[in-house]
C-alpha positions in Angstrom: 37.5 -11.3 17.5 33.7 -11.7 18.8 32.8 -13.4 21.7 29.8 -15.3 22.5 28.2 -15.2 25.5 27.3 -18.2 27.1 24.9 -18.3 30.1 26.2 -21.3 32.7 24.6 -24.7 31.5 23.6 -23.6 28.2 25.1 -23.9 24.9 26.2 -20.7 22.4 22.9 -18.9 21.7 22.7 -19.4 18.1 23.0 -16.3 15.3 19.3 -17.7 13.8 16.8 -18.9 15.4 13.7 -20.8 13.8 10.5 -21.9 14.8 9.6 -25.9 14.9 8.3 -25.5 11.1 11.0 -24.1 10.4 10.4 -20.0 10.2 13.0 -17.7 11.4 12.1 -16.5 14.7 12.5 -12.7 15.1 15.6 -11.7 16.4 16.1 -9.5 19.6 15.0 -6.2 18.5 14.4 -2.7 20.1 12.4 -0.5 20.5 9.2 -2.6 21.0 7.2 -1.7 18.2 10.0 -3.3 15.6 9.6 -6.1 17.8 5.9 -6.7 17.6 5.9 -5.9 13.6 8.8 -8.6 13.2 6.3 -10.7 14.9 3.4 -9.7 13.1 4.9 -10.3 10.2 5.8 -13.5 10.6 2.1 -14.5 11.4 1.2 -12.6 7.8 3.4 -15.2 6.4 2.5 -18.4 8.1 -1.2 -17.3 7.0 0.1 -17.1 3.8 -0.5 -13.5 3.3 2.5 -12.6 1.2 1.1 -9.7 -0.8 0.5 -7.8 3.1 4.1 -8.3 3.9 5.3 -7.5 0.7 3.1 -4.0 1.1 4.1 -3.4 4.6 7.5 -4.0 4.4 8.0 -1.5 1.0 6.5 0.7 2.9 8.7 0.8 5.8 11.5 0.2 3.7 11.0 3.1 1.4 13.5 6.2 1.7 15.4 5.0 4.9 19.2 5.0 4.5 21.0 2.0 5.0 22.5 3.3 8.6 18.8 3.7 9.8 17.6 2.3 13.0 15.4 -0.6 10.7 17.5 -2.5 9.6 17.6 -4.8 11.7 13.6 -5.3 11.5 14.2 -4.9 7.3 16.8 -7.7 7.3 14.4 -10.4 9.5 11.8 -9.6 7.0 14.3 -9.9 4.3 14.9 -13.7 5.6 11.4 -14.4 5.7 11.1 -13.3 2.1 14.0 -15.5 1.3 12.0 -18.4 3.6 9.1 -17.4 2.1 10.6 -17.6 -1.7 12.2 -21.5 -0.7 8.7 -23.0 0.1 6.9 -22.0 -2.6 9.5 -21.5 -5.2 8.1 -24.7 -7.0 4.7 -24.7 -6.0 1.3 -22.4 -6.7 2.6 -19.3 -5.2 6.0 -19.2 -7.1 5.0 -16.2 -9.1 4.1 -14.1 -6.5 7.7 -12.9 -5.5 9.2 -13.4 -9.2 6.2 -10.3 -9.9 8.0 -8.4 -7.1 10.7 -7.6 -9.7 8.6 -6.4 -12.5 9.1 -2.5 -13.3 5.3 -2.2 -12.7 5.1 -4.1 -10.1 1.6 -2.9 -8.1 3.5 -4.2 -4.5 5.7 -1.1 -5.1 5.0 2.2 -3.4 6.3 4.1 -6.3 4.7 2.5 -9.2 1.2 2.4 -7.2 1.6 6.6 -6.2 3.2 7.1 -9.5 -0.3 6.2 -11.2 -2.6 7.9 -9.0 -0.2 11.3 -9.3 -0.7 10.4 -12.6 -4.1 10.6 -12.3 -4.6 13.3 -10.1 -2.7 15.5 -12.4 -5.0 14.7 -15.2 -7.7 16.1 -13.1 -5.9 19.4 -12.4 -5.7 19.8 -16.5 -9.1 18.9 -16.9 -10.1 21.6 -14.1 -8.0 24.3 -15.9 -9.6 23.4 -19.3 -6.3 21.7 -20.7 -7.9 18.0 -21.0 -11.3 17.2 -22.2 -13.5 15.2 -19.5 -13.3 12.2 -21.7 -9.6 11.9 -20.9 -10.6 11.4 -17.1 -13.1 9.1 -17.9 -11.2 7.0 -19.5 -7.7 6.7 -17.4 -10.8 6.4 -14.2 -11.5 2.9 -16.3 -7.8 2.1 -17.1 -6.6 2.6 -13.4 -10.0 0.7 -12.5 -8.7 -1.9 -15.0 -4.7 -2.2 -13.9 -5.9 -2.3 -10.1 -8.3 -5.0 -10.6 -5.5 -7.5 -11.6 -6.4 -7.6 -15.4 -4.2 -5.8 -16.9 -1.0 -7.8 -17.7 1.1 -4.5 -17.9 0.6 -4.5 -14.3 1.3 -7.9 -12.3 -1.1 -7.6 -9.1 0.2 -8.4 -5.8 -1.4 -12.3 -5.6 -4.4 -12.4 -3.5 -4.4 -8.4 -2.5 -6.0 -7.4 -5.8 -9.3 -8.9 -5.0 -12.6 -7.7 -3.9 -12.1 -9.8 -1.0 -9.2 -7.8 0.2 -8.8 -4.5 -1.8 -12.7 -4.3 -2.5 -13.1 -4.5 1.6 -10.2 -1.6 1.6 -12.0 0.6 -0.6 -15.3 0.1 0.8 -13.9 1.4 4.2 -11.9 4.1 2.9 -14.5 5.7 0.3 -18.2 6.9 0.5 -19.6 4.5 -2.0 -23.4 3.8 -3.1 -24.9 0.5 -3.3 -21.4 -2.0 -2.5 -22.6 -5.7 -1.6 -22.9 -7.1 -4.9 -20.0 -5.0 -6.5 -17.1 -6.7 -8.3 -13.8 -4.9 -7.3 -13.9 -2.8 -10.8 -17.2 -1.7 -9.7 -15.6 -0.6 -6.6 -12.1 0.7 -7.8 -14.5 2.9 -10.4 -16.5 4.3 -7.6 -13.2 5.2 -5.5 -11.5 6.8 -8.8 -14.8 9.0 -9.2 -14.4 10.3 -5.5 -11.0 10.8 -5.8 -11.9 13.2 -9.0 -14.7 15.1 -6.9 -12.7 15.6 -3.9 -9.9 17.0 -6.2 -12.4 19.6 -8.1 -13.6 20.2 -4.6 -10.4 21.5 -3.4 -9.9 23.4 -5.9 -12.9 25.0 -6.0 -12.8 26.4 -3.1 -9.0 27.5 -3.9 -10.3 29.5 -6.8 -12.8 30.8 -4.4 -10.3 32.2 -2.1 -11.2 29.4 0.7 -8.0 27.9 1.0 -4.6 29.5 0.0 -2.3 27.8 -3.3 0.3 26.3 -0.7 -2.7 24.7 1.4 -4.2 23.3 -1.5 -1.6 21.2 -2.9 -0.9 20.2 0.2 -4.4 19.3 0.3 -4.1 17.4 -3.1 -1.0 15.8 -1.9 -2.3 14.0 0.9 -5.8 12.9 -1.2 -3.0 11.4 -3.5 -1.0 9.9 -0.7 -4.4 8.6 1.4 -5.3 6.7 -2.5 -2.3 5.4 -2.9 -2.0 3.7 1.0 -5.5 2.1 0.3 -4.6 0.7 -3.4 -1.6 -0.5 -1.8 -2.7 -2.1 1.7 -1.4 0.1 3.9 -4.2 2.5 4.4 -5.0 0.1 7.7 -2.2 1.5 9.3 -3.4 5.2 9.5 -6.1 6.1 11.9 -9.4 5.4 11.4 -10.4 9.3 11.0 -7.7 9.6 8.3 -10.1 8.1 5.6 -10.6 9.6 1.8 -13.9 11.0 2.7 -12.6 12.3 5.6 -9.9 14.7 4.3 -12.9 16.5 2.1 -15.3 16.4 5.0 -14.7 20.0 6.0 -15.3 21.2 2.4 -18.7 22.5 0.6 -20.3 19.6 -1.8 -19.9 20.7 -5.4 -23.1 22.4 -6.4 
């Protein structure tokens, strides 16, 4: 049987506590980092940034076993989804958690690396002669398409998939020309194209002897990994060296 502790002159601390409108407060939680993401994202949600929660949360969430020291940090942001999904069940933002549960859902880590692996492996024909260049060009556009928002095969994550938010992402993540009067396609083009070049870079310099076949996938991996966390929103979270441009910097230009 549990017992609750009761400090002299105070009532039962209660299992749930919640804010004055009506959030769950975050619970005690340790170590202190959990604490201040429980609290950070609680401030994502009353600014009604749901798609950076959504992100953040998948992201931590992904590949951890149930006995893992986050859950208790996954299940307060599990009731704020829950909190979340109440207030705006019947209103504008409704749809933006019933997209959470499509297959191709682009708040899902898997479905947003799954097309860029995709992609990158496309490139890697294409380098060995296997694809024609066309084939590139085009899945560049498609991807440019899907992670634009306007392709209805792939429901966006509601305000993240705009060149307010994920144009500014790619803009700080990618060397890109001329960007103040780009529309986010414009942009997701540009990023797809330096993604392709950094790719044929690597392996350029494979084939040249430069880098070993174990380094060079390793190399690939993490360009796929590095697109993936800025398409997704959680590219913020690395360090601010740890950009696209940045993980080709130490390579020769293709001539």
């Amino acid at each position: 049987m549990s017992q609750t502790i009761t400090p002299a002159g105070r009532g039962p601390r209660p299992t749930r506590r919640t804010s004055r409108d009506g959030w769950p407060l975050p619970p005690p939680i340790r170590p202190a980092w959990m604490a201040r993401r429980a609290t950070w994202w609680l401030g994502l949600l009353r600014a009604g940034r749901v798609h950076r929660f959504h992100a953040d949360m998948a992201a931590l969430a992904g590949g951890y076993a149930l006995a893992d020291r986050r859950q208790p940090l996954l299940r307060y942001g599990e009731a704020l989804r829950q909190e979340w999904g109440a207030r705006t069940a019947a209103g504008p933002a409704g749809p933006a958690l019933e997209r959470a549960d499509h297959p191709n859902y682009l708040g899902s880590p898997a479905v947003v690396q799954g097309l860029v692996d995709g992609y990158v492996a496309l490139l890697i024909a294409r380098a060995g002669g296997a694809v024609p260049h066309d084939a590139c060009e085009a899945e560049m556009h498609r991807l440019s398409g899907i992670f634009s928002g306007t392709d209805p095969s792939h429901p966006p994550i509601g305000g993240w998939n705009t060149a307010e938010q994920l144009g500014t992402s790619v803009i700080a993540h990618c060397p890109l020309g001329e960007t103040e009067a780009a529309g986010l396609p414009t942009l997701l083009t540009e990023m797809f194209a330096f993604v392709g070049l950094s790719v044929l870079r690597v392996l350029r310099v494979a084939e040249g002897g430069g880098l070993t076949a174990d380094a060079a996938l390793s190399r690939l991996r993490t360009i796929a990994q590095r697109a993936g966390a800025v398409l997704l929103g959680t590219a913020d979270a690395e360090p601010a060296e740890a950009t696209l441009a940045a993980l080709v910097a130490d390579l020769p230009e293709l001539q």
